[in-house]
N, C-alpha and C positions, 0 to 999 in steps of 0.2 A: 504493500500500500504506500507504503515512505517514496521507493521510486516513482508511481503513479502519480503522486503530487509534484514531483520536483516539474522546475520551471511553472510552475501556477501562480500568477500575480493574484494581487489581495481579493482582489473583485470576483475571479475564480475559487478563491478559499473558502471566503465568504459563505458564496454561494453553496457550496457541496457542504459547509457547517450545518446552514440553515435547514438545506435537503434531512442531511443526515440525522439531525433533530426531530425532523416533524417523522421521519420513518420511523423511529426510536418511538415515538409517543404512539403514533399508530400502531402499531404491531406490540407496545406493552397493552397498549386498550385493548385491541382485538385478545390476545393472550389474556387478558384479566377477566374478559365478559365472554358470553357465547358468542359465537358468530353462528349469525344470519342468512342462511340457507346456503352452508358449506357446498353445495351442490354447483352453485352458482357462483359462486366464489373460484371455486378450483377450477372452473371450466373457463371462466375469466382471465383468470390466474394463469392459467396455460398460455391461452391467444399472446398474452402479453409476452410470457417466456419467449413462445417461437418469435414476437415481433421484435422484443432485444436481439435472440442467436440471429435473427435476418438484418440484423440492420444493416447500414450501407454511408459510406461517404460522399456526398453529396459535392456538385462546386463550391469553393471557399470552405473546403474542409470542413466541411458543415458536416454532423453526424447525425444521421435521424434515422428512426425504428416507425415507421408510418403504421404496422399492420399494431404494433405495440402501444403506440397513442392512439387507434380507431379503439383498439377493445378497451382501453382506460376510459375514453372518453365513452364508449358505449356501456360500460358498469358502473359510471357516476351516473348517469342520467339515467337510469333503471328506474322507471316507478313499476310496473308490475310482472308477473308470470302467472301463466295459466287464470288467467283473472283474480290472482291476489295479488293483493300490495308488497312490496319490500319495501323492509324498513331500515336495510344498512346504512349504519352510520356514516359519516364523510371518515371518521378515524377511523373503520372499516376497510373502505376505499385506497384509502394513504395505504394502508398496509397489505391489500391485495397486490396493491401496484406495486409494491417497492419490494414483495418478496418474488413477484412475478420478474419482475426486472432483473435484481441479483441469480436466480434461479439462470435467466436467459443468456448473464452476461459469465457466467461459470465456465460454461466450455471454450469458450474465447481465451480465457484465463488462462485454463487447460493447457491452451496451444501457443501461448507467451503474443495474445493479440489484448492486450487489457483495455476496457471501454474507456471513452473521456469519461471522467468523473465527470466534470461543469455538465456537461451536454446529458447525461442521465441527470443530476441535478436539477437541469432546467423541464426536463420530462417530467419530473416528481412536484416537484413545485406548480407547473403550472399544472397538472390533474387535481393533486391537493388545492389551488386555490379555487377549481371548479367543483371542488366535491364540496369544499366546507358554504360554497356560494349556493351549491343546489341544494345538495340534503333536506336541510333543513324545510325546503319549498316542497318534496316530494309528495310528502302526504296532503297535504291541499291543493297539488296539481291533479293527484291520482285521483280524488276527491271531484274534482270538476269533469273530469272525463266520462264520470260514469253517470247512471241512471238515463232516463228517455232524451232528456234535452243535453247529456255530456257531452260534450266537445274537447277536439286533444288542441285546439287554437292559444288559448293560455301556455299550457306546457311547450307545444311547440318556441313561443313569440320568447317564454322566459329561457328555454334550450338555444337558441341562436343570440340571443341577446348576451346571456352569461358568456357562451362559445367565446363571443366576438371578444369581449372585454380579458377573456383569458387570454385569448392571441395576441393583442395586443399587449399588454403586460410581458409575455411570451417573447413580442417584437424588441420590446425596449429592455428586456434584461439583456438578449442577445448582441442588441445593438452596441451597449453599453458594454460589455466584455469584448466585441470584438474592436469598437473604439480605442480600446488601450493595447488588443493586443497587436493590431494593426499600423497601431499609429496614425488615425486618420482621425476626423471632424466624429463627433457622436450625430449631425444630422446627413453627413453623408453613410453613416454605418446604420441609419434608420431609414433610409431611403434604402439603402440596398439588402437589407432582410427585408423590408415589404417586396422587393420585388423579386429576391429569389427566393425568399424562405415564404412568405406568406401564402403564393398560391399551392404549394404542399400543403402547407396546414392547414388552409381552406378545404381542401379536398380529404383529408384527414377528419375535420371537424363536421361534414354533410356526412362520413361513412361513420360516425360516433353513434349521430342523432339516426342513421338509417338502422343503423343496429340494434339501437336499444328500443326505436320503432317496432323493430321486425320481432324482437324477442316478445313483445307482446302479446303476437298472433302467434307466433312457430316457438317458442320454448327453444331450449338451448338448443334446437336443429339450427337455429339463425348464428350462430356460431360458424358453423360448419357451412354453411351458406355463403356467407360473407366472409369466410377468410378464404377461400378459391379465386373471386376476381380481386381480393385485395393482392393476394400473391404477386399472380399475373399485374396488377398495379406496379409492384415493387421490381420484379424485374426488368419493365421495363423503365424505371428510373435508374436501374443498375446499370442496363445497357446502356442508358444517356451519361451516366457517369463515366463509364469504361471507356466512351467516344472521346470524352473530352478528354481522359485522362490520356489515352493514346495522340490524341492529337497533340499534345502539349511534349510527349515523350518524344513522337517525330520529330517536331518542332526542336527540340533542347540536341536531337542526335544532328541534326541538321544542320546547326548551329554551328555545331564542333568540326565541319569539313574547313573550314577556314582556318581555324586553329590546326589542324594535323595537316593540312598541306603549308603551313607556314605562310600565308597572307598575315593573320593576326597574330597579335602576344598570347598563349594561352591562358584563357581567363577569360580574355576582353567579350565576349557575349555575352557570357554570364555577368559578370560585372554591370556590364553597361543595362541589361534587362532589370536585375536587380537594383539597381539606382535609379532605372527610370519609373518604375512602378512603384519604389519610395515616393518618387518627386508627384509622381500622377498621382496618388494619396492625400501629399500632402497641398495638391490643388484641387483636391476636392470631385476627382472624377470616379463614376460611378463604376459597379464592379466588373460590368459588360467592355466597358470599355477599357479598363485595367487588364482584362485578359487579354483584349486586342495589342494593346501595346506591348504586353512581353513577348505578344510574339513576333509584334515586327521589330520590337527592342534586340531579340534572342538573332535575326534573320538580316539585323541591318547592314551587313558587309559583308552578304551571299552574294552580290554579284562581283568583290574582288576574285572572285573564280574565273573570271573572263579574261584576267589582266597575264599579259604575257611576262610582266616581271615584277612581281610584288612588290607593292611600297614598303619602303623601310618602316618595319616595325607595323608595320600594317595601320600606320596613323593617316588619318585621312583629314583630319584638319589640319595638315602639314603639308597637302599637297593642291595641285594648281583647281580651282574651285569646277573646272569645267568637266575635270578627270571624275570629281569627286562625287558631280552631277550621271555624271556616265554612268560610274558604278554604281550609284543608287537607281537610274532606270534598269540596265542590266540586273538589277537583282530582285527589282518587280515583277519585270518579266519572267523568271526565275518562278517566283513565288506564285504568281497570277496563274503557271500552268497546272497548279494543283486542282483548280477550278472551283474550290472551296472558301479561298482567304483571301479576294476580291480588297479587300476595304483596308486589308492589312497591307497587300500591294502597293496599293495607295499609299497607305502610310509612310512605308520604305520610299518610294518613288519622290516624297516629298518632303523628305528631312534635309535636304539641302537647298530648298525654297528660303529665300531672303524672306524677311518680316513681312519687307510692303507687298512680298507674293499672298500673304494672310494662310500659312499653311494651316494644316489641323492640329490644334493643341498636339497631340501624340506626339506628330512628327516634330514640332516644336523643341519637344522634351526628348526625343530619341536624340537629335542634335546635337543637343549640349550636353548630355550624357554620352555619349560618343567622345565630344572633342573632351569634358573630364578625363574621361578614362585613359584616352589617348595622350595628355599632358602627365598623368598621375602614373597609371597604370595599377601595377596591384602595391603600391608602396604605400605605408600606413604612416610617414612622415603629414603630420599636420602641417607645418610651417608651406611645403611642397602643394599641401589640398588651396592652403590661402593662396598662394601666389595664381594655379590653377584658374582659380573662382573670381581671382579680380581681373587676371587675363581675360574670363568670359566676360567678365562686366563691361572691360573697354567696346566687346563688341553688339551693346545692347543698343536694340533700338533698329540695327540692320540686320547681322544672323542670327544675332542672339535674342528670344523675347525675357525681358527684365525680372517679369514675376518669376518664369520657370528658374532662372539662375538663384531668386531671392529661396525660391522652394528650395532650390537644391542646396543653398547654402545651411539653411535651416535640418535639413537631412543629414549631410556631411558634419555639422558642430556637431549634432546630437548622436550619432554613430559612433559605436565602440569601436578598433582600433580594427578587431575580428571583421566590424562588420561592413570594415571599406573595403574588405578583398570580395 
């Protein structure tokens, strides 16, 4: 457990204390009182198990257990079976989840793959603040449903209304840890869990309320129902993971032909991708477009491949401005024939665009992370990063845009000595 926390900033400790707490009180409650139709509890208890052992890594390392939050979310909002009521408690709940969880994250364990803590954490926490929100309302919703005039319209309105207010809470702790551990704005790391993390969870939070819907009428068969097309769900968000993750692998092997044919310094892509998706952070661009730029970061001096005699040291803001244009179209072209990274093309294509040409931010910041690197290289001498940084500033205004060098100057102060290589 000791190594599973190292590297965890305060905000991730926090969190997994908090978690660890309210499972602690759940599962002594559940342990100290009956539980409430053990039947339903363990068949619960299960869905979740298998939805932890499935879980998956999502873009921006995101971890989520979708078939794991459907059945949480569909055994808090349980008002009945077989036309009785259940009356489990939210302390109940906490502790179905939290030993369904641990149960699912064991064989992981098993095989030295151990879960994030934060991210089960934040699983816990947000099922718990929708059990302690709903419970309590269960038996006066169950109540309205029934008899000639009941209507499930109440329950319904108070199940997506809670839903919403947990996801949100849900958006902003995440936001909020990935803020510090990203290094970016907390409203650019809220913009970008609503856009990649929310519609999961949205689609997560309709298979909750369908579940515990459908248990109504089918009894625990809605189990067994609903965890078939959730499967099918999950893998294919696996496969869109394994796309990007493949892509991003080609992308980083691809890189490295420049380096082992000796155009560039080894290093100099990685470097320069790495600096510039600091710099693109620390201006504030969304996550879509941070992925574009590492790769035309990773790919910016593909097309010295064309060149019959490699430039010294493979610096390209050291050589005659026209060559430099050259090999950045030759390396679009390059890139364009994949016929998938159109935009990233682009990007390459126009990192040696003067100012008043108004390139795309990206290319903007691939430029001048480029010519850093090229002045720098992989040396961890500060004095050497200043001189670099005020060199770029003499050329602001024409190659260089001002804010990206002011970003990147702010990058480079705050960067450990490790993390300029």
């Amino acid at each position: 457990m000791s190594r599973g926390l190292q590297g965890l900033d305060s905000g991730q400790l926090l969190l997994i204390c908090a978690a660890g707490l309210v499972a602690v009180a759940g599962v002594a409650h559940t342990a100290a009182t009956t539980l409430d139709r053990p039947d339903i509890a363990i068949g619960f208890g299960a869905l979740i198990a298998v939805g932890e052992l499935a879980r998956l890594t999502m873009p921006g390392n995101r971890e989520v257990a979708p078939i794991g939050a459907a059945a949480a979310l569909g055994y808090t909002l349980l008002l009945d079976l077989s036309n009785k009521p259940l009356n489990h408690s939210a302390l109940q709940v906490v502790a179905v989840i939290a030993v369904g969880m641990v149960a699912g994250a064991l064989p992981h364990l098993a095989v030295g793959r151990p879960p994030r803590l934060d991210a089960m954490a934040r699983r816990l926490l947000t099922g718990a603040l929708l059990a302690f929100a709903f419970r309590p309302l269960a038996g006066t919703l169950y109540g309205l449903t029934e008899g000639p005039g009941g209507t499930w319209w109440p329950a319904l309105t108070v199940m997506v209304t809670l839903i919403a207010i947990a996801l949100l809470v849900d958006v902003l702790i995440a936001a909020m840890l990935r803020a510090e551990q990203v290094r970016t704005a907390f409203r650019v790391a809220v913009r970008d869990e609503i856009r990649m993390a929310f519609p999961l969870g949205a689609a997560v939070a309709a298979s909750g309320v369908l579940l515990a819907l459908a248990t109504h009428s089918m009894d625990l068969v809605a189990l067994i129902v609903f965890a078939a097309p959730l499967l099918v769900t999950q893998v294919a968000f696996r496969k869109y993971a394994g796309i990007r993750a493949t892509y991003l692998q080609t992308v980083r092997a691809l890189s490295r032909v420049t380096e082992v044919g000796g155009y560039v310094e080894p290093g100099h892509s990685r470097r320069v991708s790495r600096l510039s998706v600091a710099v693109g952070r620390e201006l504030g661009m969304a996550e879509p477009e941070l992925l574009e730029l590492e790769y035309a970061a990773l790919m910016h001096d593909i097309g010295q491949l064309s060149l019959r005699d490699p430039i010294p040291g493979g610096a390209t803001v050291l050589t005659d401005p026209e060559q430099a244009r050259r090999i950045a179209e030759l390396g679009a072209e390059v890139i364009r024939q994949t016929g998938v990274l159109d935009h990233v093309a682009d990007l390459v294509r126009r990192q040696c665009d003067s100012i008043g040409e108004e390139p795309p931010l990206a290319s903007r910041v691939i430029k001048a992370a480029n010519a850093y690197d090229d002045l720098v290289g992989g040396s961890t001498d500060r004095e050497r990063a200043g001189a670099a940084l005020e060199r770029l500033r003499l050329g602001c205004g024409l190659e260089y845009d001002l804010a990206v060098i002011e970003a990147m100057s702010h990058v480079v102060d705050r960067a450990t000595p490790s993390r300029l290589l």
